[in-house]
FISEFI-714715 format. One record per atom (N, C-alpha, C): x, y, z; residue in three letters. Coordinates in steps of 0.2 Angstrom, whole numbers, padded with zeros to 4 digits, always signed. Each point is the difference from the previous one (the first is absolute). Layout:
% FISEFI-714715
XYZALA...
END
This chain:
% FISEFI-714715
+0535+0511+0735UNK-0004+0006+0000UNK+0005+0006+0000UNK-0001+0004-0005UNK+0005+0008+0002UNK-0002+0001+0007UNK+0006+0006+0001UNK+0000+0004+0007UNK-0004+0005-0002UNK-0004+0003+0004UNK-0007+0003+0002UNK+0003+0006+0006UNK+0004-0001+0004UNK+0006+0005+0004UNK+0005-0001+0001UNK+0002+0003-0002UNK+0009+0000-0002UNK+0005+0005+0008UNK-0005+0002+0008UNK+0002+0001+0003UNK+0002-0008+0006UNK+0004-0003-0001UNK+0002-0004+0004UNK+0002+0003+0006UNK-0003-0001+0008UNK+0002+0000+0004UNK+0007-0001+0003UNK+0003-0007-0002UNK+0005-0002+0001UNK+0006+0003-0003UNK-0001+0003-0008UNK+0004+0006-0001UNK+0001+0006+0001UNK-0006+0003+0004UNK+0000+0006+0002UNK+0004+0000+0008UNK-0002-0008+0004UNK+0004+0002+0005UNK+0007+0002-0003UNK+0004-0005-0003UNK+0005-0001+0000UNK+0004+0009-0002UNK-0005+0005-0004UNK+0003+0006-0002UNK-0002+0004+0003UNK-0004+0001+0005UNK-0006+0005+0004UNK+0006+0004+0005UNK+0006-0003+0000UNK+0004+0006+0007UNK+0005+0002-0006UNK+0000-0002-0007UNK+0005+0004-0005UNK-0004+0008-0002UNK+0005+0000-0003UNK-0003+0009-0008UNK+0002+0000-0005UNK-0002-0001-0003UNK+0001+0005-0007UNK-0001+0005-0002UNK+0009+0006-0001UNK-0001+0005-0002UNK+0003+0001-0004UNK+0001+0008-0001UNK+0000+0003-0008UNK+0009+0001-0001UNK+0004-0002-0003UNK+0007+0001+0000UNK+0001+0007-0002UNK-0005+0002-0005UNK+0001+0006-0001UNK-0003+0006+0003UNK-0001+0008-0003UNK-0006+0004+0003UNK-0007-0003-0002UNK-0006+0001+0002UNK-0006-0003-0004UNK-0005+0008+0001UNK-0004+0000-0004UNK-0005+0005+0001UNK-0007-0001+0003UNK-0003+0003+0005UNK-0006-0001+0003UNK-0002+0005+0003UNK-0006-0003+0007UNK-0003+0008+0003UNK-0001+0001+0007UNK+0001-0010+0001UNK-0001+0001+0005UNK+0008-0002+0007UNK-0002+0001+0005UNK+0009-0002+0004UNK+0000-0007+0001UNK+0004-0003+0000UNK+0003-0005-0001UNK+0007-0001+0001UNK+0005-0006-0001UNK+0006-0001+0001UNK+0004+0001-0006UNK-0002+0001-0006UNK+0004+0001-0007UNK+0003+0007-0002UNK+0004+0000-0001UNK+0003+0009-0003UNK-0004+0002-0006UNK-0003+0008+0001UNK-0002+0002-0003UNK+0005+0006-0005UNK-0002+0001-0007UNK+0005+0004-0002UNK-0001+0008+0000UNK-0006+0002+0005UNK-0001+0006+0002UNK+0003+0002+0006UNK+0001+0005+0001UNK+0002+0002+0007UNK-0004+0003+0004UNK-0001+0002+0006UNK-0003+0001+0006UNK+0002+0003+0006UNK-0004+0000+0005UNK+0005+0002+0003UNK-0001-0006+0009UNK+0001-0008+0000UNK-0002-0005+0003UNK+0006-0005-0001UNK+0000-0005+0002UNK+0005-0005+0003UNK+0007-0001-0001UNK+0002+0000-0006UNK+0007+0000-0001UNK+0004+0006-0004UNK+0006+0003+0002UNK+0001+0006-0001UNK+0004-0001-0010UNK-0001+0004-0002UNK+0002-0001-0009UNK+0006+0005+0000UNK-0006+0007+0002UNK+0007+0008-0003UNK-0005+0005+0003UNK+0007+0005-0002UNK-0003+0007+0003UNK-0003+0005-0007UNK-0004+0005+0001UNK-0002+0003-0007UNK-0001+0007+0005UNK+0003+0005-0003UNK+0000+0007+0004UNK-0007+0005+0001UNK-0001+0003+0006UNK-0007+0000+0000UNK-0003+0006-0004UNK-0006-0002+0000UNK-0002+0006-0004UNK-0007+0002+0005UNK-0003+0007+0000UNK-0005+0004+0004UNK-0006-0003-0002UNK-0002-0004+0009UNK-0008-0006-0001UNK+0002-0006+0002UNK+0006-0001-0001UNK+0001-0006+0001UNK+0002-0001+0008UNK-0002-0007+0004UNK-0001-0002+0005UNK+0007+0001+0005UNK-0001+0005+0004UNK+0010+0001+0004UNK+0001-0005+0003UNK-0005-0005+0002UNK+0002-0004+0006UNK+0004-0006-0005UNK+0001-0001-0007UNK+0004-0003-0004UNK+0008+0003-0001UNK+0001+0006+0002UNK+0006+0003+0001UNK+0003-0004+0003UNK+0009-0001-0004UNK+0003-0003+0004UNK+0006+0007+0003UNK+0000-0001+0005UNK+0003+0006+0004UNK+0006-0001+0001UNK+0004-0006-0002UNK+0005-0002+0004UNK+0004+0003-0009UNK-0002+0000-0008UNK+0003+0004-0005UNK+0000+0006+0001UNK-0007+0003+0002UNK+0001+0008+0003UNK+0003+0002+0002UNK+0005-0003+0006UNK+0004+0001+0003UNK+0005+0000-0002UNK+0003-0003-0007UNK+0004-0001-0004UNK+0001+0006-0005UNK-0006+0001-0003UNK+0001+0003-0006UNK-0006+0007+0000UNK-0004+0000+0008UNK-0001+0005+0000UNK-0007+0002-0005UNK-0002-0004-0005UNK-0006-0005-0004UNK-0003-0004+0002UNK-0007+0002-0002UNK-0005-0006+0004UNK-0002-0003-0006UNK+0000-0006+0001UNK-0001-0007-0003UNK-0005-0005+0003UNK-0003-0002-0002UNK-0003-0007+0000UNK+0000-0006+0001UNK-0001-0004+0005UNK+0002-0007-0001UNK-0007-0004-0005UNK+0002-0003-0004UNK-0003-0005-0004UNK-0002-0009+0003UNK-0005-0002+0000UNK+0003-0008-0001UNK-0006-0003-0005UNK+0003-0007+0000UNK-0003-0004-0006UNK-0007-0002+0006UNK-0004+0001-0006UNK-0006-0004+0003UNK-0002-0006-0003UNK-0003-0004+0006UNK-0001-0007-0002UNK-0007-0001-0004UNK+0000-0004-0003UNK-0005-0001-0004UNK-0004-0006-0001UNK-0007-0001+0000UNK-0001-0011-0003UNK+0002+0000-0005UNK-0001-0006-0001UNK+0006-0003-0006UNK-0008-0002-0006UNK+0002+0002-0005UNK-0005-0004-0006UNK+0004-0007-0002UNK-0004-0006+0001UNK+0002-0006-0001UNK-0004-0002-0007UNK+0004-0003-0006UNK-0006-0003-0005UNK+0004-0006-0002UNK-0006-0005-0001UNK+0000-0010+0001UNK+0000+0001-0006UNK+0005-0003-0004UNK-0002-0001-0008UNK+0002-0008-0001UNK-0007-0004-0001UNK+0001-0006+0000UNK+0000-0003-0005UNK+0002-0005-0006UNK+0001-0003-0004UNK-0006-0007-0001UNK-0005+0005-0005UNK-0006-0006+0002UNK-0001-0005-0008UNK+0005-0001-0004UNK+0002+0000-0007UNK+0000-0008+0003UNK-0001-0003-0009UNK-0001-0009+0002UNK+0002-0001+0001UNK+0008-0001+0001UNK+0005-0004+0001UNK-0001+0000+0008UNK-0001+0006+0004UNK-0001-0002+0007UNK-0004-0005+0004UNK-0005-0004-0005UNK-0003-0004+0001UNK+0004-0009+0004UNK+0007+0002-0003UNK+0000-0008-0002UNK+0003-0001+0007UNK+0000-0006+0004UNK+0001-0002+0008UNK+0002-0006-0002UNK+0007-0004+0004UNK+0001-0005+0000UNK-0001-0003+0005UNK-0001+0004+0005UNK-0003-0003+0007UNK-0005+0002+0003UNK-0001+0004+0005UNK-0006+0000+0003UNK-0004+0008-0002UNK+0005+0004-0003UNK-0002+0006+0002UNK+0002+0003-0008UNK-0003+0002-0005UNK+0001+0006-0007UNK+0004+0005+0002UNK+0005+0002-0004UNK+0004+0006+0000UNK-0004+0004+0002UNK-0006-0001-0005UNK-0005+0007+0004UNK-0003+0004+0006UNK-0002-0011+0003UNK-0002+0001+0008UNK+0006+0003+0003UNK+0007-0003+0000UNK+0005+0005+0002UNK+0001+0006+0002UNK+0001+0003-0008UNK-0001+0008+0000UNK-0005+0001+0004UNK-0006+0000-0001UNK-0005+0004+0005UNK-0001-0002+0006UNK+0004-0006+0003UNK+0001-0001+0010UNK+0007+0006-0002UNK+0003+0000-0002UNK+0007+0005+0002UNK-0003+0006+0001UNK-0003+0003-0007UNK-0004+0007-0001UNK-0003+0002+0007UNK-0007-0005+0000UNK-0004+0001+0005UNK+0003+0001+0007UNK+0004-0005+0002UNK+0001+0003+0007UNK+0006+0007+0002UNK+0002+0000-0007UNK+0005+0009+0000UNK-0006+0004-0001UNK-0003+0000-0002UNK-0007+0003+0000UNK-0004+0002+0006UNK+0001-0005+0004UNK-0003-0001+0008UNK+0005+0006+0003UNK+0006-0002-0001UNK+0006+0001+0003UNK+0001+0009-0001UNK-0002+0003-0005UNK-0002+0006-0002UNK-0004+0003+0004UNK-0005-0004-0003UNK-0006+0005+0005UNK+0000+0001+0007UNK+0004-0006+0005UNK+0000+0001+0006UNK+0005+0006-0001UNK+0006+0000-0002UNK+0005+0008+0001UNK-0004+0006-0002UNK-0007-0001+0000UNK-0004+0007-0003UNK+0005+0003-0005UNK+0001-0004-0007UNK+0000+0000-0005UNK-0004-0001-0004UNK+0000+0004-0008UNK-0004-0002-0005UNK+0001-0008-0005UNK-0005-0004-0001UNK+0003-0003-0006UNK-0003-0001-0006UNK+0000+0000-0005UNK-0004+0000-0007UNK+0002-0008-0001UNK-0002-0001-0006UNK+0000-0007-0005UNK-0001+0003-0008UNK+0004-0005-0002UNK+0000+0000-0006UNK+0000-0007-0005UNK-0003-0002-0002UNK+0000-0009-0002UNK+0001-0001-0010UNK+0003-0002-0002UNK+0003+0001-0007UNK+0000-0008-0004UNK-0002+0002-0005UNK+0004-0007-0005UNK+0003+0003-0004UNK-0002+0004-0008UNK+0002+0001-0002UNK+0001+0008-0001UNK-0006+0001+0004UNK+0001+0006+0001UNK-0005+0002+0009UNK+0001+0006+0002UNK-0003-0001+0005UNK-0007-0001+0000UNK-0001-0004+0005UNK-0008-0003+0000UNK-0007+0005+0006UNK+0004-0003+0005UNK-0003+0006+0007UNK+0005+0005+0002UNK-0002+0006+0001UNK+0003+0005+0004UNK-0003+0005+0005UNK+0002-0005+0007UNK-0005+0004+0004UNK+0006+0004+0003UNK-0003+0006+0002UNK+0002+0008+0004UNK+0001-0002+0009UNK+0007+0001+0001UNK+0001-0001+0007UNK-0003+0003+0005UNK-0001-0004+0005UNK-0006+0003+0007UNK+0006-0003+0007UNK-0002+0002+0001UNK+0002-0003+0010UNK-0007-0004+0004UNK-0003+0002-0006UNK-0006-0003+0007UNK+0001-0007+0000UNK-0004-0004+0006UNK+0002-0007+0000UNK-0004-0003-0005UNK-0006+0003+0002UNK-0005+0000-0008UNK+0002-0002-0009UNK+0005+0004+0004UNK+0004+0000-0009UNK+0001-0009-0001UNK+0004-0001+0004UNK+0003-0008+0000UNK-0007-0004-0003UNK-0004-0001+0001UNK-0007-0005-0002UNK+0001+0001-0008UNK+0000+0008-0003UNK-0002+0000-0006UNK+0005-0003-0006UNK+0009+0001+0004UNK+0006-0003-0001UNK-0003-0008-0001UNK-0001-0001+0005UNK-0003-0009+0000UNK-0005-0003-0007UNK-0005+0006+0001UNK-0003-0002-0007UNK+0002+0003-0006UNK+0006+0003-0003UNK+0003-0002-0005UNK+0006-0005-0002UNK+0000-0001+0007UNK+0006-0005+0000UNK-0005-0008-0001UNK-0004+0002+0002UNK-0001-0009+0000UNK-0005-0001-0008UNK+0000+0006-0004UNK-0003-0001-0007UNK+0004-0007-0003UNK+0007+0001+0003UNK+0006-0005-0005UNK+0003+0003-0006UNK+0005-0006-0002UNK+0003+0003-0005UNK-0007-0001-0006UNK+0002+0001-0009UNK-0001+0002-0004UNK+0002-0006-0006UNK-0001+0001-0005UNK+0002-0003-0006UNK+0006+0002-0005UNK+0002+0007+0003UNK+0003+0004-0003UNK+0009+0000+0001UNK+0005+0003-0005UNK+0005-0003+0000UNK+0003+0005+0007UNK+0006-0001+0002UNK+0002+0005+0004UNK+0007+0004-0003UNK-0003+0008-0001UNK+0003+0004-0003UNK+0002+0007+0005UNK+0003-0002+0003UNK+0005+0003+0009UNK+0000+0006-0004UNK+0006+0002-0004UNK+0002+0007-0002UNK-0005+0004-0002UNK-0005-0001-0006UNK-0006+0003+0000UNK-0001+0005+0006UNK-0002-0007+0003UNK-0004+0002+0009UNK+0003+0005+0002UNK+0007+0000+0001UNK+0005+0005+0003UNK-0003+0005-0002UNK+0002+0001-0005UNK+0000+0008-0005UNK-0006+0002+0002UNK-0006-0004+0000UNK-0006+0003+0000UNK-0001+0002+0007UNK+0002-0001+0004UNK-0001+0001+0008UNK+0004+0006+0002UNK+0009+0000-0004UNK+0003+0005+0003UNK-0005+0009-0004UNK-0005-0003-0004UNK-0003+0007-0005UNK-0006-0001+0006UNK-0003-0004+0005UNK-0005+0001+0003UNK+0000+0002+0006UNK+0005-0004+0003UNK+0002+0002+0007UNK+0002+0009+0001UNK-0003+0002+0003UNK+0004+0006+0001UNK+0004+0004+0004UNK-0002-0002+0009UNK+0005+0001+0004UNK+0004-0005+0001UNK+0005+0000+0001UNK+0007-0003+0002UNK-0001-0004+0006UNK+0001-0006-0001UNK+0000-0005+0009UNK+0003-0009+0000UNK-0003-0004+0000UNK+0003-0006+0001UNK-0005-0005-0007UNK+0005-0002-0003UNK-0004-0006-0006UNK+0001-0005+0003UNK-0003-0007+0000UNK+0000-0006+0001UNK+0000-0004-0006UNK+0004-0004-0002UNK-0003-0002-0005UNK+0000-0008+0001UNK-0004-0004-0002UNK-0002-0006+0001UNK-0001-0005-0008UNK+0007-0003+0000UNK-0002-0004-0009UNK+0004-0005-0001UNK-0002-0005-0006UNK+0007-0005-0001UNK+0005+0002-0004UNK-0003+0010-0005UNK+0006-0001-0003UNK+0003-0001-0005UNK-0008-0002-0004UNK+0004-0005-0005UNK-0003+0003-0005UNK+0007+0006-0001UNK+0000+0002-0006UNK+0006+0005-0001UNK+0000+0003-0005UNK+0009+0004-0004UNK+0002+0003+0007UNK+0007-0004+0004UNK+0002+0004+0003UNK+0003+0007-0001UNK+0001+0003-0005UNK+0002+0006-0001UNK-0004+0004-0002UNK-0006-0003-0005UNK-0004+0002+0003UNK-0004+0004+0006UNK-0001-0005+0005UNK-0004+0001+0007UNK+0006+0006+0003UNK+0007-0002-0001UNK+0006+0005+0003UNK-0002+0006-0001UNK-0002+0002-0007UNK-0003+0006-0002UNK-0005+0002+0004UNK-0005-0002+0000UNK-0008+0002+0003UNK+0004+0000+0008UNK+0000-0003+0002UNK+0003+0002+0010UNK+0003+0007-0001UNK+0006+0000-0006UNK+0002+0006+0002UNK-0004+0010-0003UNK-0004-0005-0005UNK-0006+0007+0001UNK-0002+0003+0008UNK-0001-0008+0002UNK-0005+0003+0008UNK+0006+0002+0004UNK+0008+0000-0001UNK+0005+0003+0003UNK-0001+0003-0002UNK+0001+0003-0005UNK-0001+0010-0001UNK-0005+0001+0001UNK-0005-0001+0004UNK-0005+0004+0002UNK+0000+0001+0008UNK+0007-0005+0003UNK+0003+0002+0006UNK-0004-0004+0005UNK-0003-0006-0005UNK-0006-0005+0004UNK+0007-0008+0003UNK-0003+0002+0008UNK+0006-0008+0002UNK-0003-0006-0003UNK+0004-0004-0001UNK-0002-0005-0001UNK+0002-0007+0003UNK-0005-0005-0001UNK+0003-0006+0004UNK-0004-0007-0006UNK+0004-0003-0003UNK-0003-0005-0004UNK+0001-0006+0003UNK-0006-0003+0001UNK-0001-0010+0004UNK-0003-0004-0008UNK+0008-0002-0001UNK+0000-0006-0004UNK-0003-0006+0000UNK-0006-0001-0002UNK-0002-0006+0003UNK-0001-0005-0005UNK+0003-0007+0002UNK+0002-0005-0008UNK-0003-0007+0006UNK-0002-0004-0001UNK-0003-0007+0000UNK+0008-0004+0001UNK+0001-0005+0004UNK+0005-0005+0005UNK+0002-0004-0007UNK-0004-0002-0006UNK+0001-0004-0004UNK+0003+0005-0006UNK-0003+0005+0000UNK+0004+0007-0004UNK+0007-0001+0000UNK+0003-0001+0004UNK+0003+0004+0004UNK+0006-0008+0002UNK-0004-0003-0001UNK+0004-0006+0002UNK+0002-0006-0005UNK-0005-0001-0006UNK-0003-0002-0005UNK+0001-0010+0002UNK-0003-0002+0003UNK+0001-0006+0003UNK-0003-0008-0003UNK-0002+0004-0006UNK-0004-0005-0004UNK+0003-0006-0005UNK-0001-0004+0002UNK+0004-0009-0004UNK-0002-0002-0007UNK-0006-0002+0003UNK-0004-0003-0004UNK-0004+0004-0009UNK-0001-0003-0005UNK-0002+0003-0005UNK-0006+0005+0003UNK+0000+0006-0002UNK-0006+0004+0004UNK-0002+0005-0006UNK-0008-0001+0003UNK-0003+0007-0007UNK+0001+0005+0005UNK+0002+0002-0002UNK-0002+0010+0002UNK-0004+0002-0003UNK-0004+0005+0005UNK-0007+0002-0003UNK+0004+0009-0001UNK-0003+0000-0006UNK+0003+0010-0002UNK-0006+0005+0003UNK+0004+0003+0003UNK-0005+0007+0001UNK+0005+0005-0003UNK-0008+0005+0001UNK+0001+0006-0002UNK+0001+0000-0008UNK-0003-0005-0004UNK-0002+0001-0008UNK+0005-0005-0003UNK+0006-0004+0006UNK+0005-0003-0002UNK-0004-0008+0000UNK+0004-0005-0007UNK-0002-0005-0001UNK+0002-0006+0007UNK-0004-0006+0000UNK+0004-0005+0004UNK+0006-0003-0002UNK+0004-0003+0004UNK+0004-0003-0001UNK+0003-0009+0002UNK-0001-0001-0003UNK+0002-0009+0002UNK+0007-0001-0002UNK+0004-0003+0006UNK+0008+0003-0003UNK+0003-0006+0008UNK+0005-0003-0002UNK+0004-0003+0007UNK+0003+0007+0003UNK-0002+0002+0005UNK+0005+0006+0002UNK+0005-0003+0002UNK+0003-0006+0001UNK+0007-0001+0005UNK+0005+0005-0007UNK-0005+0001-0007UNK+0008+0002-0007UNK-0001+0004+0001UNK-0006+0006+0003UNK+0000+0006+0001UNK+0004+0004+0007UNK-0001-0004+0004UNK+0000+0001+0008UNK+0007+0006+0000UNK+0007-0001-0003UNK+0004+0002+0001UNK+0002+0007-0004UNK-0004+0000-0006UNK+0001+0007-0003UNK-0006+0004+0002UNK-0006-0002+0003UNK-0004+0003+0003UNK+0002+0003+0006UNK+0001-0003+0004UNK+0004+0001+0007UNK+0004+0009-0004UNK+0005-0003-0002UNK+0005+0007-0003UNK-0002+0004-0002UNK-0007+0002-0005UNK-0004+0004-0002UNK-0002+0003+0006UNK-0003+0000+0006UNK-0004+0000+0005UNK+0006+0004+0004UNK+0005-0004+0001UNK+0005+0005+0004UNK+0003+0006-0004UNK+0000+0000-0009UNK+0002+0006-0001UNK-0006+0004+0000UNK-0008+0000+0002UNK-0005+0003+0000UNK-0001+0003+0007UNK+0002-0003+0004UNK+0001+0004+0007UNK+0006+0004-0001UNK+0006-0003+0000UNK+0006+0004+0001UNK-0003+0008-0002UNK-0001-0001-0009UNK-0001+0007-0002UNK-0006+0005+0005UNK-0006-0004+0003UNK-0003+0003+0005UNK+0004+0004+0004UNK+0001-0004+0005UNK+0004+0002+0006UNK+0006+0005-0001UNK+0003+0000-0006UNK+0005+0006-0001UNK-0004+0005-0001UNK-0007+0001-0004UNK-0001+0004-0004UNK-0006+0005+0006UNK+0001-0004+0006UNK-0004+0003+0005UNK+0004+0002+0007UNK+0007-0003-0001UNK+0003+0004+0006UNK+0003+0006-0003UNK+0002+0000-0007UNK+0003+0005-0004UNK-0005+0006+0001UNK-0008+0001+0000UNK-0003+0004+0004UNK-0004+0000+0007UNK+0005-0003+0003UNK-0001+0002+0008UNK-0007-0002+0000UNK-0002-0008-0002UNK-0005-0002+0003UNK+0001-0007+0001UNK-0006-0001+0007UNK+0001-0005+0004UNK-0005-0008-0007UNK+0006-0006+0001UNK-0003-0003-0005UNK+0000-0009+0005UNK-0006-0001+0001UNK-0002-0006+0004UNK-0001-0005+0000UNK+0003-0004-0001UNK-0001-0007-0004UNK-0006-0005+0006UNK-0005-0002-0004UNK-0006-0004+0004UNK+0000-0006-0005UNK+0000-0006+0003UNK-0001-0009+0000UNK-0008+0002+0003UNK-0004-0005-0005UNK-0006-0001+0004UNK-0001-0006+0005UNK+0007-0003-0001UNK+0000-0006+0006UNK+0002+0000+0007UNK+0000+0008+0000UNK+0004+0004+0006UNK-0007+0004+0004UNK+0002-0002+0007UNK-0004+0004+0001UNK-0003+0009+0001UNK-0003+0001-0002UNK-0001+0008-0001UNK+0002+0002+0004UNK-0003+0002+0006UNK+0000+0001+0005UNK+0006+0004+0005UNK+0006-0008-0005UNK+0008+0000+0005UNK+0002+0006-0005UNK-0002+0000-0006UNK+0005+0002-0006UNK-0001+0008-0001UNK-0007+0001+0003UNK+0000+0007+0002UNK+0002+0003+0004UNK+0000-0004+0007UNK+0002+0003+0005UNK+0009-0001+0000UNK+0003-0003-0004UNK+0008+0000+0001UNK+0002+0007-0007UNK-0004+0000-0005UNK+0000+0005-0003UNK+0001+0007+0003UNK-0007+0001+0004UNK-0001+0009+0002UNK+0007-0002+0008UNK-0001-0007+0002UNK+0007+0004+0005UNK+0008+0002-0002UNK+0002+0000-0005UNK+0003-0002-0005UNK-0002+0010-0002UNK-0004+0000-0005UNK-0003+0007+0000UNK+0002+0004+0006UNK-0004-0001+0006UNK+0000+0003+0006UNK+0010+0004+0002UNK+0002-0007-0002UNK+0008+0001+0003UNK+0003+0005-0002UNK-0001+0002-0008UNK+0004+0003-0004UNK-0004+0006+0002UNK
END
């Protein structure tokens, strides 16, 4: 039977005493832990700006006046919540499970309980679910409330449709409009240079980013002996083939499929996650954001 809740207990202990924050500044309204790119006059100190008639003296720093005899101002950065948006990969190919659990079901236990994990830091989170193009796009809330309606677009499932990542990208970085944390959740499987492209629109929109690569044990491992049909998704034909002749230049396609990822995501200063669905979530979050946390 599908997952019906994608908030596991046993995952959220495991992540409930971490955080996830913004590497960069983020834009928002309310106070929170995240740098915002406005100034203020509250927590941590930025610059001084000299004063002008109206402005509050108790911001005067006295200790310049005494120097130069001019009153100045102290500034600080103010903190801000964080806008967080899930962008999940709901395209056939996520369908396909060799074990107990679909790439899909995957992605959406990671999502959902960073999701949880948002909303308790009184942060916002949105959703976004895609195949070939975006499918749902719900508007970030904090309330807990919010999380139920996450749940029932996640638990629709994936789709019929092929999965076309860069599209998505493009279209998102034209829809999103404040600056904050992207999530992205997929197998991927499609033009790395491509996708390279699309992430880096949502760079220049000054949007952080964090991609959780998520591929199947047998993906990834390709473990198969015996003559085997392969069943095609996403419009592609089946296949009947000994993979023991394939095994070895498939394997090598797959590592030059990542390699180029992973270069094309550290070269813009984004976090890039490799997730096994034969791993437990849970661990692979939690060793993730401490990891995250450290730097």
């Amino acid at each position: 039977m599908p997952t019906t809740n994608y908030l596991d207990p046993k995952i959220l202990a495991r992540i409930r005493s971490l955080e996830l924050e913004a590497r960069g500044m983020v834009e928002g309204y309310l106070a929170g832990m995240h740098k915002s790119p406005y100034k203020g006059f509250a927590v941590e100190f930025a610059q001084h700006r000299e004063y002008v008639p109206g402005d509050d003296i108790k911001h005067i720093d006295w200790k310049v006046y005494g120097r130069s005899e001019r009153f100045y101002l102290k500034q600080y950065e103010q903190d801000t919540n964080l806008i967080c948006w899930l962008v999940v990969d709901a395209s056939e190919s996520m369908k396909y499970a060799s074990g107990a659990k679909t790439k899909y079901e995957y992605a959406c236990l990671a999502a959902a309980s960073l999701a949880f994990l948002i909303v308790q830091q009184s942060d916002s989170v949105g959703l976004a679910t895609f195949d070939s193009g975006v499918r749902d796009f719900l508007r970030p809330s904090g309330q807990s409330s919010h999380l139920r309606e996450i749940m029932t677009r996640l638990v629709q499932g994936p789709g019929g449709e092929r999965t076309q990542v860069a599209t998505t990208l493009h279209e998102l970085a034209e829809r999103i409009e404040r600056r904050g944390l992207i999530l992205l959740f997929s197998d991927l499987l499609d033009e790395p240079e491509e996708m390279i492209t699309g992430l880096k629109h949502l760079r220049y929109q000054r949007h952080d980013l964090i991609v959780f690569h998520v591929l199947d044990a047998a993906e990834l491992d390709f473990p198969f002996q015996d003559s085997t049909l392969f069943r095609g998704l996403e419009h592609l034909p089946d296949l009947l083939t000994d993979p023991r002749s394939l095994r070895e230049s498939y394997l090598e396609e797959l590592e030059k499929h990542l390699t180029e990822l992973k270069k094309g995501c550290r070269a813009q200063h984004i976090d890039y996650v490799p997730m096994r669905t034969d791993k437990d979530v849970g661990i692979a979050l939690a060793a993730y954001l401490a990891r995250r946390m450290r730097k």
